[in-house]
C-alpha positions in Angstrom: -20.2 39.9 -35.4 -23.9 40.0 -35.3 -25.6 36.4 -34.7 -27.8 35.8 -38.2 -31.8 35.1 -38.0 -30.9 31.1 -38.4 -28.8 31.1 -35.5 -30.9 33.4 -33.1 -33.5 30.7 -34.1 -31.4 27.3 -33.3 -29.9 29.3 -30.0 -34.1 30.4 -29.3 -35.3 26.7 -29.9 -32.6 25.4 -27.8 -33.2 27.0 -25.0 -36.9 26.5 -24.5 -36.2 22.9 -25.2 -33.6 23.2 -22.3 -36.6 24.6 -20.3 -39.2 22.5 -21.1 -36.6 19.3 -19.9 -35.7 21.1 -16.6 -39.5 22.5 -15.9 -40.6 19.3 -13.1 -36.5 19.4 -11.9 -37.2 23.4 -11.0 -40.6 22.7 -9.5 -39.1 20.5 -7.4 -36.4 22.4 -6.4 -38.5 25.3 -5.5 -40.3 23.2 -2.9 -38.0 21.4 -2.0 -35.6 24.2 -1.4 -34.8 23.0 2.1 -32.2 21.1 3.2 -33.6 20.3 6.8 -35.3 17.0 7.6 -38.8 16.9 8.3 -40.5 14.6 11.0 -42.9 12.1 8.7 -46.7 11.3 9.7 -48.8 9.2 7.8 -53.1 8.9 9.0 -55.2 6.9 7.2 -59.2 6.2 7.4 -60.9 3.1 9.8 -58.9 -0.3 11.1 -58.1 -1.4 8.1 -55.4 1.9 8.6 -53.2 0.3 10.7 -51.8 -2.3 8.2 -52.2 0.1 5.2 -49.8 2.7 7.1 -47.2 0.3 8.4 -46.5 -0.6 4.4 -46.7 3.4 3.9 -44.1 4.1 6.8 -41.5 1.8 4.9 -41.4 4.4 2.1 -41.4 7.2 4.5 -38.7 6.1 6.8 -36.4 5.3 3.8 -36.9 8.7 2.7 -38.7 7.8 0.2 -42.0 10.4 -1.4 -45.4 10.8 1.0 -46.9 9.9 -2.9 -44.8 6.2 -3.2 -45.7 5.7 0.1 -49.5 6.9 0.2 -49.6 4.2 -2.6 -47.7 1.5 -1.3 -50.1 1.8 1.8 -53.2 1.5 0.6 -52.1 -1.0 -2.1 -52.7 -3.4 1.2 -56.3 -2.5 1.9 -57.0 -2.9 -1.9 -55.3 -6.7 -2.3 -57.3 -7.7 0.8 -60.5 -9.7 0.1 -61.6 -9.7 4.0 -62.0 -6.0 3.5 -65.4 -5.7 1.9 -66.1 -1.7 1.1 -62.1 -1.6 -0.9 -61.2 -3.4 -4.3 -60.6 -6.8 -4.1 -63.7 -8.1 -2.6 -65.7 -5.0 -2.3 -69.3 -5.5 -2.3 -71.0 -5.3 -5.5 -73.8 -2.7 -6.8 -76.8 -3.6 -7.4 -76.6 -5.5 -10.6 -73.8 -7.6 -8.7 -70.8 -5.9 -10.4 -67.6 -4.7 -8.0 -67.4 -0.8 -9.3 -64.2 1.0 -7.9 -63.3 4.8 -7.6 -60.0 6.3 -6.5 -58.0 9.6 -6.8 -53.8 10.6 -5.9 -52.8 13.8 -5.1 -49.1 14.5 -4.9 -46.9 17.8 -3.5 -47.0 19.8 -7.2 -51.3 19.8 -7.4 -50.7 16.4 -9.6 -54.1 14.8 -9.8 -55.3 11.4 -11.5 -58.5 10.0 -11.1 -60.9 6.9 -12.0 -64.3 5.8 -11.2 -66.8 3.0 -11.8 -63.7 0.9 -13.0 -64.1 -2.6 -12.8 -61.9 -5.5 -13.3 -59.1 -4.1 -12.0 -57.5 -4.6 -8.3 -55.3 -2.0 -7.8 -57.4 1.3 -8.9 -55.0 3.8 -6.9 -52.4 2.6 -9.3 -54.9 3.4 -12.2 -55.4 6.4 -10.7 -51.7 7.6 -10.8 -51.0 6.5 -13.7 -53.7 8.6 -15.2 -51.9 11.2 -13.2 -48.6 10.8 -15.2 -49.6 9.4 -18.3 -52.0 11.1 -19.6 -53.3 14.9 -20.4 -56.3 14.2 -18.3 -57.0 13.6 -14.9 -59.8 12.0 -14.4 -61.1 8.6 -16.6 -64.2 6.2 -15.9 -65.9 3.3 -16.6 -65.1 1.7 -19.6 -62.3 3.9 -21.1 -60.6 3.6 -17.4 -60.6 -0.1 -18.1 -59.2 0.1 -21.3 -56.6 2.5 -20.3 -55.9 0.3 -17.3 -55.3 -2.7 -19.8 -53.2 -0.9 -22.1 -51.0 0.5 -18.9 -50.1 -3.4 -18.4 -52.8 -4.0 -15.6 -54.3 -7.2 -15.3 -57.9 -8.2 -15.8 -59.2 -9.9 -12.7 -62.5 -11.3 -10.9 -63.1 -9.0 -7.4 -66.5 -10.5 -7.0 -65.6 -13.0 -3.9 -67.7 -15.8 -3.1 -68.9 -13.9 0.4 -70.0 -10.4 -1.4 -72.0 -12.4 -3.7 -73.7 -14.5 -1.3 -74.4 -11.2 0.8 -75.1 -9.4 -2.8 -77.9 -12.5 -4.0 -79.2 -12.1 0.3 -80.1 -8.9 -0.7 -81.9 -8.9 -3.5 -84.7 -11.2 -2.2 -86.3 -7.6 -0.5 -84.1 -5.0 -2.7 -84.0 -2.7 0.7 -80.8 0.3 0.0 -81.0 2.1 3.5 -76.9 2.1 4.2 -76.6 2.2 8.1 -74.0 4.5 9.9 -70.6 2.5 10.9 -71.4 -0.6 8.8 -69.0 -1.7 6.6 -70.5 -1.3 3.1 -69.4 2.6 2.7 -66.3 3.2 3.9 -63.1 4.0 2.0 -59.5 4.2 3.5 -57.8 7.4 2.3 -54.6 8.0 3.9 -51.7 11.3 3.8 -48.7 12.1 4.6 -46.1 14.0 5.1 -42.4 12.9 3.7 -39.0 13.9 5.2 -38.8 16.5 3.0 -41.7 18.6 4.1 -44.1 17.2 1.2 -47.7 16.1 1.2 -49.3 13.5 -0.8 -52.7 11.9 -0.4 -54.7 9.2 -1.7 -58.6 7.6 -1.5 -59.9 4.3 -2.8 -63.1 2.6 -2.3 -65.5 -0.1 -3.6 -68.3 2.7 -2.4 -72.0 1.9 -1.0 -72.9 -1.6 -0.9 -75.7 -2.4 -3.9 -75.6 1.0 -5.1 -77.3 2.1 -8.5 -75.0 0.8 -11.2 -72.8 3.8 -12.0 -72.7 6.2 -8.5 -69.6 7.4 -7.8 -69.1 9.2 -4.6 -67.0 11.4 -2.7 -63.3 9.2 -2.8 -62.2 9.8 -6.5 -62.9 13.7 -6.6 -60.3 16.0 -6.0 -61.5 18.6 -3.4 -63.8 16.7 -2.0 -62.8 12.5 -1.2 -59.2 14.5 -1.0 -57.4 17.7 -1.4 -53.3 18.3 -0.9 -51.9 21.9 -0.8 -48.2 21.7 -0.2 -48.1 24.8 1.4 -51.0 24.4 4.0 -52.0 20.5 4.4 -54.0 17.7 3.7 -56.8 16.1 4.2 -59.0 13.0 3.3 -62.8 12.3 4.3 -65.1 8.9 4.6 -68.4 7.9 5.1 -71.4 9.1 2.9 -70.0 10.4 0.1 -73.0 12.3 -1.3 -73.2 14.9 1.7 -69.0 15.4 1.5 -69.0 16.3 -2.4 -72.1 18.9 -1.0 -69.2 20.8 0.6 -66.1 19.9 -1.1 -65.1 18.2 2.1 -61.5 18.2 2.1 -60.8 21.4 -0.1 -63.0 23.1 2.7 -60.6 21.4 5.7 -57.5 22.2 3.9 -59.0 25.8 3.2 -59.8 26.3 7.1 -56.1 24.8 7.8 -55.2 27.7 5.9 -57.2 30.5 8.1 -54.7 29.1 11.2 -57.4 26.2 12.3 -55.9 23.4 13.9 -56.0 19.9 11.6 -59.0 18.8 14.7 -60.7 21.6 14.7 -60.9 21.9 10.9 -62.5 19.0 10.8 -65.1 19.7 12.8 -65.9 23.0 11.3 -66.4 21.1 8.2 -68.5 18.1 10.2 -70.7 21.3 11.1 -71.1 22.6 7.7 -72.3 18.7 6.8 -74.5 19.0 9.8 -76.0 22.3 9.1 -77.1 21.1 5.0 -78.5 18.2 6.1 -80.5 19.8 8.2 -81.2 22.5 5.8 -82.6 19.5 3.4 -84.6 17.8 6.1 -81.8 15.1 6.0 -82.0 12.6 9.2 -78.6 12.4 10.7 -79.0 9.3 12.7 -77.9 7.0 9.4 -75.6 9.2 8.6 -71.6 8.9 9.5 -69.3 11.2 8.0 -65.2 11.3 9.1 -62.4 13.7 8.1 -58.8 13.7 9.0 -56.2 16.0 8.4 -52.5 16.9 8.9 -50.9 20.3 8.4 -47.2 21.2 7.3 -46.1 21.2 11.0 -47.0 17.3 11.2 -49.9 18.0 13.1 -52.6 16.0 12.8 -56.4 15.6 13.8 -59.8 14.3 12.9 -63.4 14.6 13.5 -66.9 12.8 12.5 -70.5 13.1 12.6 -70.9 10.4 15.5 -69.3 8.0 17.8 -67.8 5.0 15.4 -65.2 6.3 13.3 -61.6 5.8 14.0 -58.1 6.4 12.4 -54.7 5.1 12.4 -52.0 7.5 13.0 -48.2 6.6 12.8 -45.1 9.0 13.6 -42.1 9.1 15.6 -43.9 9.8 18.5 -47.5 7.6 17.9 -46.4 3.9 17.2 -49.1 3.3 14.7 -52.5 3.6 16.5 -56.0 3.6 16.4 -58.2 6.3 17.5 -61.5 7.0 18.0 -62.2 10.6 16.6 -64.1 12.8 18.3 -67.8 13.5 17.3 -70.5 15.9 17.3 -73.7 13.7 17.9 
């Protein structure tokens, strides 16, 4: 018996409806088509990395996704007010307002963004749920507020008393000249790599100290604050934010990961690169600090920066969650 137009139809609608359901299930079976456990790693950007990956490496140990714990992790750098260049007490720009960026990137190329958000303490959670909420993957400003809000997140002060003393200091002489290696630029990003092979990565900042009202930087762009490619690696970048975005930092470092570069010495290639437009501008280094690290899907890891200063937290099986001083070119 021949099947009528009606039911060649239902059968048709059916079964792209069956699809659609299944589509992130056969993604993720795809990569995740191996059965063998992975050694995890988790780096993260500056001191402040040490405390941010020991939260991350409860996810990871409980086999939990390099994305929930990339979260978790620098959830802790974001809730603490003694950090001053990440969310809650961040120093302010210079109209006195605490302005946050932040991106997520997770092992399928999912991206969610914000920038310039204010009011809210926990922009990496903004930023992901941008990422899974929404057609878009990048919001700022005032619509990242409001979509903030309406996501349940609550409106709160992140000007502390000691950023505003520092912030009203400032404006008697109205100097911006940020200095390499002090704390009013530096952003903690932080990857890893889950027991199940997969990368995730994510960047959050309260960017330069008394900034112009409305810069955003290097953290909350894909490709250059961070980049993840499941296949290759990841990596994450600090420091000035303006000379990173000039060579989309951490695509470029994942991209030379790709070439057979060890994490280290993609790094430094893309230090170099840094190095070699600044000079090409007339740019003075010697205020400049710029830091990468990077891990590749053996578990590999490595970093590198423009000079002596920058360090990174590193914890594994084998490295009990410690600090190191990266290697440097000047």
């Amino acid at each position: 018996m021949k099947t009528s137009r009606r039911n060649f139809l239902k059968i048709s609608a059916i079964t792209t409806s069956l699809l659609a359901v299944n589509k992130s299930k056969a993604t993720q079976i795809v990569l995740n088509h191996s059965n063998t456990s992975t050694q995890p790693i988790v780096l993260s950007t500056w001191r402040f990395g040490v405390e941010a990956n020991a939260e991350a490496w409860k996810t990871l140990t409980n086999k939990g996704r390099a994305l929930d714990a990339v979260e978790a992790g620098v959830k802790v750098t974001e809730a603490n007010p003694k950090e001053r260049s990440v969310g809650y007490g961040g120093r302010p720009d210079r109209d006195g307002r605490v302005t946050l960026d932040a991106c997520i990137m997770d092992e399928f190329s999912n991206i969610g963004s914000v920038a310039c958000l204010e009011n809210i303490k926990h922009p990496i959670s903004v930023a992901r749920a941008v990422m899974e909420k929404t057609p878009h993957v990048m919001l700022v400003g005032d619509g990242a507020f409001d979509f903030a809000i309406s996501q349940g997140f609550p409106k709160e002060n992140l000007l502390v008393k000691e950023s505003e003393e520092e912030w009203k200091a400032w404006l008697k002489k109205s100097e911006y000249k940020p200095k390499a290696n002090i704390e009013n630029h530096d952003t903690i990003g932080m990857i890893a790599l889950d027991m199940r092979g997969n990368l995730s990565g994510a960047c959050t900042t309260s960017g330069l100290a008394f900034k112009m009202h409305g810069r955003v930087g290097d953290s909350p762009i894909i490709g250059a604050g961070l980049f993840v490619d499941n296949e290759v690696g990841a990596a994450t970048a600090t420091g000035h934010g303006e000379e990173v975005i000039r060579i989309a930092g951490s695509h470029t470092v994942v991209e030379l990961m790709r070439q057979g570069l060890h994490p280290e010495e993609a790094c430094k290639k893309a230090v170099e690169r840094i190095v070699n437009s600044a000079k090409m501008r007339n740019k003075p280094l010697s205020d400049l600090q710029i830091g990468f690290i990077a891990i590749n899907k053996k578990g590999e890891h490595g970093a590198y920066c423009l000079q002596s200063g920058f360090n990174y937290a590193v914890y594994s099986p084998e490295i009990n969650n410690q600090l190191i001083d990266a290697k440097h070119i000047l």
